[in-house]
N, C-alpha and C positions, 0 to 999 in steps of 0.2 A: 435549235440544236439538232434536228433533221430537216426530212424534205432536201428534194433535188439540189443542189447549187451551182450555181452561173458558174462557168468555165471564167477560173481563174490563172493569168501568167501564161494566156494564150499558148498552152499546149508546147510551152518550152522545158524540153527534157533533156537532162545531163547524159552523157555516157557511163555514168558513176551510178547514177539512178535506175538505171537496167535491173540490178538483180531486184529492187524493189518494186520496180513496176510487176517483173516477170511475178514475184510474190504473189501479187494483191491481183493481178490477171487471173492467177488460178483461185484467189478466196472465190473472184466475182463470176467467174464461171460454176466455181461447185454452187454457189449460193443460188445461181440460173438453173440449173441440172438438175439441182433435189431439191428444188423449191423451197429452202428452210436456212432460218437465218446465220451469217458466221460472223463470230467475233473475230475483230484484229488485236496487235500486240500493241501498243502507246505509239500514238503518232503523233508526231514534231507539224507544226503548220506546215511546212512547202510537201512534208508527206499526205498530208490532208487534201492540200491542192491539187497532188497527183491523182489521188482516189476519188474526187471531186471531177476531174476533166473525166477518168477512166469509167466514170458511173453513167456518165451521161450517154454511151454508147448504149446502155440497158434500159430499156424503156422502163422493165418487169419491178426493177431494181431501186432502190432506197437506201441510203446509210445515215442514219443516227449518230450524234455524238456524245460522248459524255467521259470526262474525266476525274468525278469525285466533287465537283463543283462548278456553275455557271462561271462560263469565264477562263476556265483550264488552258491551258495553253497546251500541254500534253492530252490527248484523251484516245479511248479505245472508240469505235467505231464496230458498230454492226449493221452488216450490210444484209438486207431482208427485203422480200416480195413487201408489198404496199399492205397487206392485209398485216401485217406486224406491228404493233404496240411496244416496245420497250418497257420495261423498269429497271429502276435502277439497278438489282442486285443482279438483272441481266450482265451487266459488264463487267462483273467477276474483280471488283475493284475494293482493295481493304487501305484503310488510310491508319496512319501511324505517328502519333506522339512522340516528340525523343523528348525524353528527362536527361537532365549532365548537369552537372554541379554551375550553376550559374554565375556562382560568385569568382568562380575562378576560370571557367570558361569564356570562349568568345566565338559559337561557330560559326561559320559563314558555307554560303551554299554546296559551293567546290568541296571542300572540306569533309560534306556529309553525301555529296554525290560521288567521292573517291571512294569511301569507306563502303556504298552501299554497292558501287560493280565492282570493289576488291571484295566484297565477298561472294562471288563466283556468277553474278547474275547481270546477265544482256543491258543495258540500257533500255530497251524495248519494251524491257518489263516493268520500267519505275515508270511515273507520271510524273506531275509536278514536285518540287520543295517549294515551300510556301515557310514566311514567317511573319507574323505581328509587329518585328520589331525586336524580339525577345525569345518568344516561345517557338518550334521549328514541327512541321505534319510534313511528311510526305506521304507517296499515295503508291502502290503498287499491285502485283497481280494477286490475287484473293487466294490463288492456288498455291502460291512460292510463302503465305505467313508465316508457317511452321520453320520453314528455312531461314526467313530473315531472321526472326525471332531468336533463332540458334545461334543465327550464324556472328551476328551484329552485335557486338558488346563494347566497341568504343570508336569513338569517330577522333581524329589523330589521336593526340595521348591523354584523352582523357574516357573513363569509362558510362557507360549510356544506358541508359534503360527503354526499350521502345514499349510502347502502352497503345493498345489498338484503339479505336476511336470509330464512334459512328460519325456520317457527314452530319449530323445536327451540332458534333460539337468542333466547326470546322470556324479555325482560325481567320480572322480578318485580315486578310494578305495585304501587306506595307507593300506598296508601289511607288519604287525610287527612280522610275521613268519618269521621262516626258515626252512629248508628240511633237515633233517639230516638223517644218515644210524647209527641205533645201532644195538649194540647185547643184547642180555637178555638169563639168563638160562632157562627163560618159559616161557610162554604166560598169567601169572597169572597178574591180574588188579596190585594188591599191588606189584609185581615184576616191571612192566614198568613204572608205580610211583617212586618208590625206584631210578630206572639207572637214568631216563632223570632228576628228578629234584637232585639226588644225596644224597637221602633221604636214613637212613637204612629202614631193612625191618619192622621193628616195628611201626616205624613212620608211613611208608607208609603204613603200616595195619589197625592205630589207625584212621586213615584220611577218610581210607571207612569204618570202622565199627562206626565213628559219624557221616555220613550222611555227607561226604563234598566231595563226589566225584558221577560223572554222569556217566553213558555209555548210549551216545546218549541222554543226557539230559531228562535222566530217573534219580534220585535217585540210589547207587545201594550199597548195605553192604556186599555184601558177598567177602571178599578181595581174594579168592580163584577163582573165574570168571574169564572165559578165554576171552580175545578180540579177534575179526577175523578182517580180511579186511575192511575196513570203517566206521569202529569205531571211534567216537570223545568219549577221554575222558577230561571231565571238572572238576577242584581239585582245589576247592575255596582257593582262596589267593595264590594257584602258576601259576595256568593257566592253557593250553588246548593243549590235546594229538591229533593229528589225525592219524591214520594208514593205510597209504595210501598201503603196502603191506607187503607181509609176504616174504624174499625173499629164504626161505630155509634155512638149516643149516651152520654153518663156519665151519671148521675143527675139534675143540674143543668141534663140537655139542651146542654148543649156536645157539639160532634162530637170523638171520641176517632180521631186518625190516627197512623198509622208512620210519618215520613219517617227521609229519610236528607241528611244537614246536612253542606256544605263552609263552612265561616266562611271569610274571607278575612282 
């Protein structure tokens, strides 16, 4: 969960990515300057990746991860001189119980990741939603509880109760992925759409040029956009790409990649 990491996605940065880089440029320099560690806000993997290539310009430099749990997929990141230790309450990170009437409820993720940035707070600032199967925790910033706590009284039309939670009493997260190894003849968004869900190219074209597809849960139209290493793509009503590696070509010249596949 720290120590240095090997440059991953070979230093391929988006023009969308700028204001993010620009961001995390200046955490990495103040954390150089004043010798002393700073936390970031919830980072998405390919935002890991980024801060990940950008650390390694720092000899001085370190970042840690941690999102509430081994495994996270969202996590905050403190970026510190080598003489630094972490703990956990370091990352300022409070995790959250929802109660909602069971028997007549049926949440699902979207459902309680609307409700928690409709009520007024970044993305940036939530981590994971995680469920059992049944019961649903998410994880957010330690400093925003009071606010969510106010602010969050029902997730669509039914009413909730959030109930804080230490990570001892943390959910055994149901994992409806699976890891598969394909090929594709490109790296093009609307080509990896097309293979995994079995879509023609048309489809899979029409799908990001209405706005129902994410790279990194960005919006993204341009169905010609290449994915790299740690990329999640999100394609409303099918579900979510992750690409966990690029592994070289197959004989045939198709690109051979790892993703990891939620079907919806």
């Amino acid at each position: 969960m720290d120590d240095k990491k090997t440059i991953i996605g070979g230093g391929f940065f988006r023009p969308e990515e700028k204001t993010f880089i620009d961001k995390v440029s200046d955490i990495l320099l103040k954390a150089q300057t004043m010798y002393t560690p700073q936390l970031t806000d919830f980072l998405n993997l390919r935002e890991q990746t980024i801060l990940n290539n950008l650390i390694n310009k720092y000899d001085d430099l370190f970042v840690h991860y941690f999102g509430g749990y081994d495994g996270a997929e969202r996590v905050r990141g403190i970026i510190a001189p080598d003489y630094f230790v972490p703990k956990e309450s370091d990352y300022g990170i409070a995790m959250y119980e929802i109660r909602y009437p069971e028997k007549f409820a049926n949440l699902h993720h979207g459902q309680i990741l609307g409700s928690l940035t409709g009520s007024g707070v970044e993305r940036d600032r939530f981590g994971d939603i995680i469920t059992d199967g049944e019961n649903w925790q998410f994880f957010v910033f330690e400093s925003m509880s009071d606010y969510i706590e106010d602010q969050v009284k029902k997730i669509g039309p039914y009413k909730i109760h959030l109930i804080a939670k230490s990570f001892n009493d943390l959910l055994l997260p149901k994992d409806e992925s699976t890891d598969e190894t394909i090929t594709v003849q490109s790296l093009r968004l609307d080509t990896i759409i097309s293979d995994v869900y079995d879509l023609s190219r048309q489809n899979a074209k029409a799908l990001v040029e209405h706005g129902k597809v994410q790279i990194n849960w960005v919006v993204n139209k341009n169905a010609s956009s290449f994915i790299t290493i740690t990329d999640t793509l999100s394609i409303r009503g099918y579900g979510r790409i992750r690409i966990n590696d690029i592994m070289g070509r197959s004989k045939n010249k198709k690109y051979l990649l790892s993703v990891n596949i939620i079907k919806k």
